[in-house]
N, C-alpha and C positions, 0 to 999 in steps of 0.2 A: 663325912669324907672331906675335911676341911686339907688341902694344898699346903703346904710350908716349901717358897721359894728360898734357898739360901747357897752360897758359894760353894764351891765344889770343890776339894782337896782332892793331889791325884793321886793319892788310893781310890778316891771314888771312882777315878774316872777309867780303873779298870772293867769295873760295871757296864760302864758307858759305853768303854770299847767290843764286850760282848753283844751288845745290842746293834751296835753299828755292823759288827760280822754277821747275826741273823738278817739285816736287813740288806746284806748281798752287798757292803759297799767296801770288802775287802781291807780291813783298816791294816795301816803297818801296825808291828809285834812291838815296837818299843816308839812311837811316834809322841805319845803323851808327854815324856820329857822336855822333848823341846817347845812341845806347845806349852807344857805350863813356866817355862823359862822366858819367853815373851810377856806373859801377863797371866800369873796365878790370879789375878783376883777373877778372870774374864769368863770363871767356870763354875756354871749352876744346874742346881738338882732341884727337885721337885719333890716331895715327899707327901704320902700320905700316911700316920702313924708312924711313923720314923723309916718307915718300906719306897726306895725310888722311885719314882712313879716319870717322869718325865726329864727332859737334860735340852740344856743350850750351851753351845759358847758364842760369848762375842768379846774377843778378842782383840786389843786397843796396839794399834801399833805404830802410832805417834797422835799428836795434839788435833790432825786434820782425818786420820783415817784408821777403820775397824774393820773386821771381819767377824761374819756372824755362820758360825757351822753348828753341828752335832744338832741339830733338832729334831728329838726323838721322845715319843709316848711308849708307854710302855702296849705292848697288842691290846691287851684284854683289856686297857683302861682308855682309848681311844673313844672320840666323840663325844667327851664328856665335857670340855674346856680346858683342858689341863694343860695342851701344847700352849695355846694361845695365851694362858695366864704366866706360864713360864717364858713365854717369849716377851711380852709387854714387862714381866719385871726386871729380865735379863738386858732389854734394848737400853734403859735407864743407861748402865754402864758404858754405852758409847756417846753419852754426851749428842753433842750439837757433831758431832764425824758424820762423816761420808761413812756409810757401810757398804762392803760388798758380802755379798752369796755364790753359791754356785746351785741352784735349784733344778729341780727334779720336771718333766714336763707337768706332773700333774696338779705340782706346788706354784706355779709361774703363775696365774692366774691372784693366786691368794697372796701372793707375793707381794704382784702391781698393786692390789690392792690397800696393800701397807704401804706404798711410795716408792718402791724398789723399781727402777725403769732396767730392762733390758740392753747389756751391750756388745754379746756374740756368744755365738756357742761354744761349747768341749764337747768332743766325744773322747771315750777311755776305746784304748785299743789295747787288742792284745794276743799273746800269739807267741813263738817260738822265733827269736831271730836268730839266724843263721851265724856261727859263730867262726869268724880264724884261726889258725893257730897262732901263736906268737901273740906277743903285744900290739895296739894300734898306733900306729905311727902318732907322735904328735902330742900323744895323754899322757897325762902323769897323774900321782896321786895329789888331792887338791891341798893336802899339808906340807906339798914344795914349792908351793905357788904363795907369794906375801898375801896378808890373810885382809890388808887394805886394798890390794888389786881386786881381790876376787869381791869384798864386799862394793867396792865402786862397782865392779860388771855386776852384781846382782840391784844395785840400787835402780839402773835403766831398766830393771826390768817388771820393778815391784811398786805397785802406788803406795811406798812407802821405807825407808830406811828400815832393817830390821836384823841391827846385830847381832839380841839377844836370840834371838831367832836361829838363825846364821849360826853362830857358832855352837851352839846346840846340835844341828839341825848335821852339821858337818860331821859332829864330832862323837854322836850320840853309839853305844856300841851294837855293830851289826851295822851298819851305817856302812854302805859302801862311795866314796866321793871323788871324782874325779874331774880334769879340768885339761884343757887343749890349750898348747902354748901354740903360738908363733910368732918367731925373732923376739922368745923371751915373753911379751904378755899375754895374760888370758883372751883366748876366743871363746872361751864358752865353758861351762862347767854343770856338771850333773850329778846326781846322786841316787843310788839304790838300796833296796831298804827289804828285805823279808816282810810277807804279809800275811794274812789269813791264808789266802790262794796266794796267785802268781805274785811275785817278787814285783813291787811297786817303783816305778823311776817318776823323780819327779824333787826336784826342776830337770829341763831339761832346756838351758839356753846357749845359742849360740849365734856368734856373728853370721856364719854363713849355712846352710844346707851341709856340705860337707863337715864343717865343724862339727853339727850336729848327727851326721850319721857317723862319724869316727867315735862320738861320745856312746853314742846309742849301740852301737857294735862293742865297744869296749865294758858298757856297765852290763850288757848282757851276758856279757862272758863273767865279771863280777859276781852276777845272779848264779850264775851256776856253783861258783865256790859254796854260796852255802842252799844249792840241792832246788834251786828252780831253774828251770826250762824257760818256763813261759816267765814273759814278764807282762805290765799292764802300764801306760801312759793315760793320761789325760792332757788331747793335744785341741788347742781353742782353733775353730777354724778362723780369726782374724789373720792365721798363718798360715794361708795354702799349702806353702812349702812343709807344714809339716804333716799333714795327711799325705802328701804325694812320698814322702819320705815312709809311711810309717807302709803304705801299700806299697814298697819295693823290697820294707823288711818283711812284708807276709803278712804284717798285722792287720787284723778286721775288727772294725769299729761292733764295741757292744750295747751302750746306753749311752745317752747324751744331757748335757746340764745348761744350765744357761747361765753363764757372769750376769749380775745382776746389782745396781748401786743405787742407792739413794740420793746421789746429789754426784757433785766432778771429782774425779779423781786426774794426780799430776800427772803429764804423759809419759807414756814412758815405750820402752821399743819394741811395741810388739811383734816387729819381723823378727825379732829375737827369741821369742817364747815360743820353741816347739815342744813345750811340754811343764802344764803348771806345776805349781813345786806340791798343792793338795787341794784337793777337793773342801776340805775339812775349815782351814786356815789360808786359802786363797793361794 
C-alpha cells in the first residue's frame, strides 16, 4: 500500500469537495475555481494504486504568506499515516511562509505540535435572517464599485494581497457580491455563494457594525434568489461586534475553529472582519 503524493488538478478536486460535504463542512458548489485561480500548483492528492486516498491544500499567496486547508483521509483508510505523509509532502510548497489554518478543536493539539501557535477563534453561525422588502439602503452590486477600491478594502483585511483570488472569488458564477458605498467609497463588501446546505457568506467586511449588518441583510435576501433560507458565517471572535451582530440576526453559533500560524503575519484590521471569506483558504 505504498502512498503516491502528487498535485491535484481541479477535476480532482471535485472528489475532494465530496469529502469535505460528508465531513459536515458544507463546501460551496462552485468555490474550487477560484481557489485554483490563486495557486494551481498548491493542490495535492494522495493515492494508493491510482484510488485517492488522502488531499491537502496549501495554498501560496505571496513570497511571506500560505494557507494550508482541505486535510482530509479518506474514513476507512484513517490511522494508518497517510494524512501526516500527505501533509509533510504538501508543507514543502509553502517554502520558509508563515502559514495559517483554521483547525478543528480536536486537530489543535496536533497542530501546536507542528509549530502552528494559536491566534483566536471562529465560530460558523447560522440560521434564517430576517429579511426586508426593498433594497438595503447603501449596497450596490460590487461590479459598480472600481475593482482597485474594493481590492485596497480587502488587502486591510487579509495577511496578504490576493487579486487572483479576488477576482475569481467575485466573479465566479452563482457568486452573489455586494459592497456598501458611502460619499461614493467602499465600507465594506461581501459575498454569497450556494453550498451543500445553507448558502455560505463569506467575506464579510466592513468599516462599522452597521455596515456590516446592511451587507448581512442584503446578501441574505441574495440567498434567497437562489432557494436558501438559512445562510452560515464564520465570524472570528477577535470581533465582538460581530457575534453580537449575528445574535440580533437570530443566528446561533454551531462549531468552532481556531486561526492558527506558524510564525507573524502583517497586521491587518481586524475590527473589520465580521466574517472570514473561508474556512478552507483563510
Amino acid at each position: 500500500m505504498t502512498l503516491h503524493i502528487a498535485p491535484a488538478s481541479l477535476q480532482d478536486w471535485a472528489l475532494v469537495r465530496s469529502w469535505a460535504a460528508d465531513e459536515g463542512w458544507n463546501p460551496g458548489a462552485a468555490d474550487a475555481r477560484a481557489f485554483f485561480a490563486q495557486d494551481p500548483e498548491g493542490f495535492f492528492l494522495g493515492r494508493i494504486d491510482g484510488e485517492p486516498v488522502s488531499a491537502i491544500s496549501v495554498v501560496n499567496y505571496s513570497d511571506d504568506y500560505s494557507f494550508l486547508g482541505f486535510y482530509l483521509v479518506r474514513p476507512d483508510l484513517r490511522g494508518l499515516g497517510h494524512g501526516l505523509a500527505t501533509w509533510r509532502a504538501a508543507l514543502t510548497h509553502a517554502g520558509g511562509r508563515t502559514v495559517g489554518l483554521d483547525g478543528v478543536p480536536d486537530q489543535q493539539d496536533n497542530y501546536r505540535r507542528s509549530g502552528f501557535a494559536p491566534a483566536y477563534r471562529t465560530a460558523r453561525y447560522v440560521g434564517e435572517v430576517p429579511v426586508a422588502d426593498g433594497p438595503v439602503a447603501g449596497v450596490v452590486a460590487a461590479d459598480r464599485v472600481d475593482p482597485a477600491a474594493l481590492a485596497a478594502y480587502d488587502n486591510t483585511c487579509h495577511p496578504a494581497d490576493r487579486p487572483r483570488f479576488l477576482t475569481a472569488w467575485l466573479t465566479t458564477p452563482g457568486h452573489r457580491a455586494l459592497a456598501r458605498l458611502t460619499d461614493g467609497r467602499p465600507t465594506g463588501y461581501g459575498v454569497v455563494r450556494p453550498a451543500e446546505d445553507e448558502a455560505r457568506i463569506g467575506p464579510l467586511f466592513a468599516d462599522t457594525a452597521a455596515d456590516a449588518a446592511a451587507l448581512l441583510d442584503a446578501l441574505a435576501a441574495q440567498a434567497r434568489a437562489f432557494g436558501s433560507a438559512r445562510v452560515a458565517i464564520d465570524m472570528p471572535e477577535a470581533n465582538p461586534a460581530a457575534a453580537r451582530l449575528a445574535e440580533e440576526r437570530g443566528l446561533e453559533p454551531t462549531f468552532e475553529t481556531a486561526r492558527m500560524y506558524t510564525g507573524p503575519i502583517r497586521p491587518i484590521a481586524q475590527d473589520r472582519v465580521f466574517g472570514v471569506t473561508t474556512l478552507e483558504l483563510g
